[in-house]
ZANU-671980 format. One line per 3 residues: their letters; for each residue x, y, z of N, C-alpha, C. Coordinates in nm, 4 decimals. Layout:
<atoms>
a> X Y Z X Y Z X Y Z  ...
</atoms>
This chain:
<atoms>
xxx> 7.8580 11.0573 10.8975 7.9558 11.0059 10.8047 7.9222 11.0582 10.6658  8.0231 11.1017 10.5809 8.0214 11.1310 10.4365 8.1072 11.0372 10.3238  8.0617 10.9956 10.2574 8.1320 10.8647 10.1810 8.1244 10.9792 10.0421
xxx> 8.2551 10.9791 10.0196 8.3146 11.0563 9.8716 8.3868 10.9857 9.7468  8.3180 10.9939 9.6732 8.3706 10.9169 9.5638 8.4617 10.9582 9.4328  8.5578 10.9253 9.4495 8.6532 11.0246 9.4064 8.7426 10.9826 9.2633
xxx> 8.8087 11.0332 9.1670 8.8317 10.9861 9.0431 8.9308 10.8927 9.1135  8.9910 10.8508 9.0008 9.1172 10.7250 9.0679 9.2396 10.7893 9.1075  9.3187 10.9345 8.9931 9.3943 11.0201 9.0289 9.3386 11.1353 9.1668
xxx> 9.2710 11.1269 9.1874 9.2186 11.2146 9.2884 9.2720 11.1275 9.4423  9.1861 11.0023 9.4320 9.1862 10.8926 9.5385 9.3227 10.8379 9.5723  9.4572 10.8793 9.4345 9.6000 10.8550 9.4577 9.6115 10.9443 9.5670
xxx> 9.6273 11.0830 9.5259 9.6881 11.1821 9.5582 9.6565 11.1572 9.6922  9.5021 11.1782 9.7408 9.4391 11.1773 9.8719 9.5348 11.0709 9.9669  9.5024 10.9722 9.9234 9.5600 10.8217 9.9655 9.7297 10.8555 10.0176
xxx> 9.7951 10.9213 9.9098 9.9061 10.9519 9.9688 9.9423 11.0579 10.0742  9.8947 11.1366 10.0188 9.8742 11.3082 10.1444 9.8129 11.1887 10.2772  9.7362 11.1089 10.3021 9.6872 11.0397 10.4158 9.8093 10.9788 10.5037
xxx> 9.8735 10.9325 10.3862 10.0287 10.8166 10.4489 10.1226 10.9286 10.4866  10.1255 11.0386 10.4471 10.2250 11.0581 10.4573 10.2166 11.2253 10.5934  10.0331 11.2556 10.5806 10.0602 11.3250 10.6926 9.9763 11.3044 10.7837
xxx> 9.8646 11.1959 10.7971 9.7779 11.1861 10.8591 9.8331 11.0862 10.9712  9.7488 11.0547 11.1204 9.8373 10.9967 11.2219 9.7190 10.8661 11.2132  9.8004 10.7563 11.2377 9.7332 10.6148 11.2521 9.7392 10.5287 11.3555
xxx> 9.6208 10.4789 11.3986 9.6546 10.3969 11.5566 9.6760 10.2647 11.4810  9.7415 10.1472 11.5763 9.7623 10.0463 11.5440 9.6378 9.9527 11.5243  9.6016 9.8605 11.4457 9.4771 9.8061 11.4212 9.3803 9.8786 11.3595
xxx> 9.3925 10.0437 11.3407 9.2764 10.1021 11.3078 9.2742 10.1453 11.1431  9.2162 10.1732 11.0819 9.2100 10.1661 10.9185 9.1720 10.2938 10.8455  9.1230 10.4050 10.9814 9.1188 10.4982 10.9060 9.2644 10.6248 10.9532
xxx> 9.2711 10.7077 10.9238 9.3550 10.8074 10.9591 9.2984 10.9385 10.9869  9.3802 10.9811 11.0794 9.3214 11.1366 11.1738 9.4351 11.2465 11.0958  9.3370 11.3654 11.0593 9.4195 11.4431 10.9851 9.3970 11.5619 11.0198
xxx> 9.4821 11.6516 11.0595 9.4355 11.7715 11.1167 9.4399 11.8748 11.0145  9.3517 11.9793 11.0051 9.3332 12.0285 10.9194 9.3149 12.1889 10.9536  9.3428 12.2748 10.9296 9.3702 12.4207 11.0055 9.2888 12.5211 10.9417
xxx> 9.2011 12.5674 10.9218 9.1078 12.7003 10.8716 9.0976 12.7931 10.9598  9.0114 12.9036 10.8837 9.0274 13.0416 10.9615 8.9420 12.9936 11.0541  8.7942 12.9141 11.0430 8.7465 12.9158 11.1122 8.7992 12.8033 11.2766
xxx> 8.9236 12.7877 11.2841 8.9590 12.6628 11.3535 9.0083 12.5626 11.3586  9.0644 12.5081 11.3916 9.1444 12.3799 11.4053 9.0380 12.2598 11.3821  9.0764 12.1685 11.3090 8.9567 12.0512 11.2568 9.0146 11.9143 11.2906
xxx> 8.9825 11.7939 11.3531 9.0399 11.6956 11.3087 8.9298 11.6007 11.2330  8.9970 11.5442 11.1175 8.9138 11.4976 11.0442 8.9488 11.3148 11.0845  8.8664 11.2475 11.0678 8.8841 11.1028 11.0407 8.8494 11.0545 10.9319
xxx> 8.9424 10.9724 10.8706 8.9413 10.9322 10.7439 8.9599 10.8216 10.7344  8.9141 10.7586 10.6284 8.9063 10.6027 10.6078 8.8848 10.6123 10.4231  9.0100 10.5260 10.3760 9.0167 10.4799 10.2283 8.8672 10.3779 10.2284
xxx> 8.8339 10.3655 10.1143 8.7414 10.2633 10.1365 8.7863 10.1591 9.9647  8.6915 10.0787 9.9429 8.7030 10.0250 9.7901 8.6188 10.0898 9.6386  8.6993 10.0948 9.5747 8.6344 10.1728 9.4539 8.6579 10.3055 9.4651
xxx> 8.7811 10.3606 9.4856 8.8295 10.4764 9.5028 8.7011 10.5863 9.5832  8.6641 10.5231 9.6751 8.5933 10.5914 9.8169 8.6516 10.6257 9.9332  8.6261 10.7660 9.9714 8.6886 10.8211 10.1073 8.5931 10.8517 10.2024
xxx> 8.5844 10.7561 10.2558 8.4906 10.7939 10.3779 8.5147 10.8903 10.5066  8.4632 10.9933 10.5463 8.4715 11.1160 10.6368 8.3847 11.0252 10.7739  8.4411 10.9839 10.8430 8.3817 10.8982 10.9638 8.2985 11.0404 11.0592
xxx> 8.3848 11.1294 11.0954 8.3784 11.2122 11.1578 8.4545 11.3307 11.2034  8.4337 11.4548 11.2412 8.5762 11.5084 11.2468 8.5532 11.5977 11.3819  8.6860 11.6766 11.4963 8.5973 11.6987 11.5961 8.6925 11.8867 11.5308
xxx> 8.5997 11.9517 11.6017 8.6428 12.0912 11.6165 8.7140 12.1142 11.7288  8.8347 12.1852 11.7643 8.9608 12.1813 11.8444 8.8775 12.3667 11.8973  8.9207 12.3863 11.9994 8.9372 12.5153 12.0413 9.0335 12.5094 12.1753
xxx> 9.1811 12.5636 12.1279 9.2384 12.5342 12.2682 9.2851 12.6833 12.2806  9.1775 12.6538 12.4229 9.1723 12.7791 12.5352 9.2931 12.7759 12.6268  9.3183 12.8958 12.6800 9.3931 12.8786 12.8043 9.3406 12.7617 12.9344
xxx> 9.1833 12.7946 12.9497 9.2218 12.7115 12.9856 9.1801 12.5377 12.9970  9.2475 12.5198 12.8851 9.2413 12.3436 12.8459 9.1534 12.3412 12.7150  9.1908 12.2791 12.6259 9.1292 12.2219 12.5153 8.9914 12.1879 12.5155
xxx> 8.8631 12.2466 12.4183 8.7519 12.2097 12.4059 8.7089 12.1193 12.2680  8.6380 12.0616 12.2699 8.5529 11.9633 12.1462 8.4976 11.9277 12.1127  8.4329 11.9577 11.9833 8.2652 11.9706 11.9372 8.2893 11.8859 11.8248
xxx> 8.2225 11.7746 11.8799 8.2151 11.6615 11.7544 8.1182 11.6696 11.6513  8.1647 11.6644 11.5103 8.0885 11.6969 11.3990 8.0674 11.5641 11.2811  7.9433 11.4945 11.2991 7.8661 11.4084 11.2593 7.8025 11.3974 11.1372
xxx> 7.7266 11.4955 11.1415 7.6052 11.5373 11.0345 7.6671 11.5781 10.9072  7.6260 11.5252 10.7599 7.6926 11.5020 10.6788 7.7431 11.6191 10.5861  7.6061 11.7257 10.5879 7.6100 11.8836 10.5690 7.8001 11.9079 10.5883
xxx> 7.7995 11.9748 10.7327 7.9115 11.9929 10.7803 8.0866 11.9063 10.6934  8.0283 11.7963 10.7106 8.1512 11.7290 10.6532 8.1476 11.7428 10.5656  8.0669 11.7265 10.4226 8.1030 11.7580 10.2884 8.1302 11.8715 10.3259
xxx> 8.1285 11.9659 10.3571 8.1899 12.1483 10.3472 8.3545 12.1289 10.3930  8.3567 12.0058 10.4954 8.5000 12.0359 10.5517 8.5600 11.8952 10.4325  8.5381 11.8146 10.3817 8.6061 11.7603 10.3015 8.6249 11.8107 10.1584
xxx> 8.5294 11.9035 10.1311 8.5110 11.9832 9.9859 8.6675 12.0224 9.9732  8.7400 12.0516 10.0865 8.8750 12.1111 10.0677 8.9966 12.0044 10.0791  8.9526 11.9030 10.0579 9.0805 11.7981 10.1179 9.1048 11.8079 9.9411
xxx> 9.0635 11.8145 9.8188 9.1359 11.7648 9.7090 9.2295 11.8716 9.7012  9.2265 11.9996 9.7321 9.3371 12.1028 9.7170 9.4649 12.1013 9.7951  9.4233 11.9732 9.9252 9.5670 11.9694 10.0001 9.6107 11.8471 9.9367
xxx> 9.5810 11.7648 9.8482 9.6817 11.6721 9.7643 9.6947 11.6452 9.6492  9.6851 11.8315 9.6256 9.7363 11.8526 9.4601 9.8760 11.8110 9.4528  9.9142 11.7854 9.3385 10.0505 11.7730 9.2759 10.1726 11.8673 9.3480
xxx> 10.2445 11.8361 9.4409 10.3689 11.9071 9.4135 10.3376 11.9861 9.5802  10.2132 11.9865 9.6381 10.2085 12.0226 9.7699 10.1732 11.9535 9.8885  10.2280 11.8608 9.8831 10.2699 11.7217 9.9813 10.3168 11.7405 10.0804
xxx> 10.4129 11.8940 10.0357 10.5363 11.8525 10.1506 10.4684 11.9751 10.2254  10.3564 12.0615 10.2308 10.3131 12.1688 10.2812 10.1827 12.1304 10.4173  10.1833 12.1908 10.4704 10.1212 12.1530 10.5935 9.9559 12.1988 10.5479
xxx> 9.9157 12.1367 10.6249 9.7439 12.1320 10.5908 9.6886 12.2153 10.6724  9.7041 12.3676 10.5938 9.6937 12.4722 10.6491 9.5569 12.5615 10.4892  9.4797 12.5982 10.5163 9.3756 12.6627 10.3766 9.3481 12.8407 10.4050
x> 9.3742 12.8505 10.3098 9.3592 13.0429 10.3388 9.1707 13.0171 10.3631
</atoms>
């Protein structure tokens, strides 16, 4: 897990990019957000927390093969700060409506 502490305009933006593209189970509090790099397909889990904190629960690595989908769950906190380092650029101002896709 990586707990990120984020300005208050930062923790908006995030917070909203979450509602508006991330998927939510019923009862559950954080949100699954898929996230697309060169190196792979990512799903991240996310959780708002208090005091404008975003907690990175965990995220798994996707590789879908012909044949059938593989998944390498990523824990260790290294890893996740590198893959959350990029979540403030997908809920800049004005690119909301763009898919969570990173050159």
């Amino acid at each position: 897990m990586y707990i990120h502490q984020c300005t208050p305009t930062q923790y908006r933006q995030l917070c909203r990019h979450l509602q508006a593209r991330g998927q939510i189970l019923p009862l559950d509090p954080s949100y699954t957000l898929p996230l697309y790099l060169p190196q792979g397909e990512f799903l991240l889990k996310l959780q708002p927390e208090p005091n404008c904190q975003i907690a990175l629960l965990h995220a798994l690595q996707v590789d879908r093969s012909p044949d059938g989908p593989t998944f390498v769950l990523i824990t260790e906190p290294t890893p996740l700060r590198q893959l959350f380092a990029r979540l403030p650029f997908l809920a800049a101002p004005g690119k909301a409506d763009k898919p969570s896709v990173i050159p």
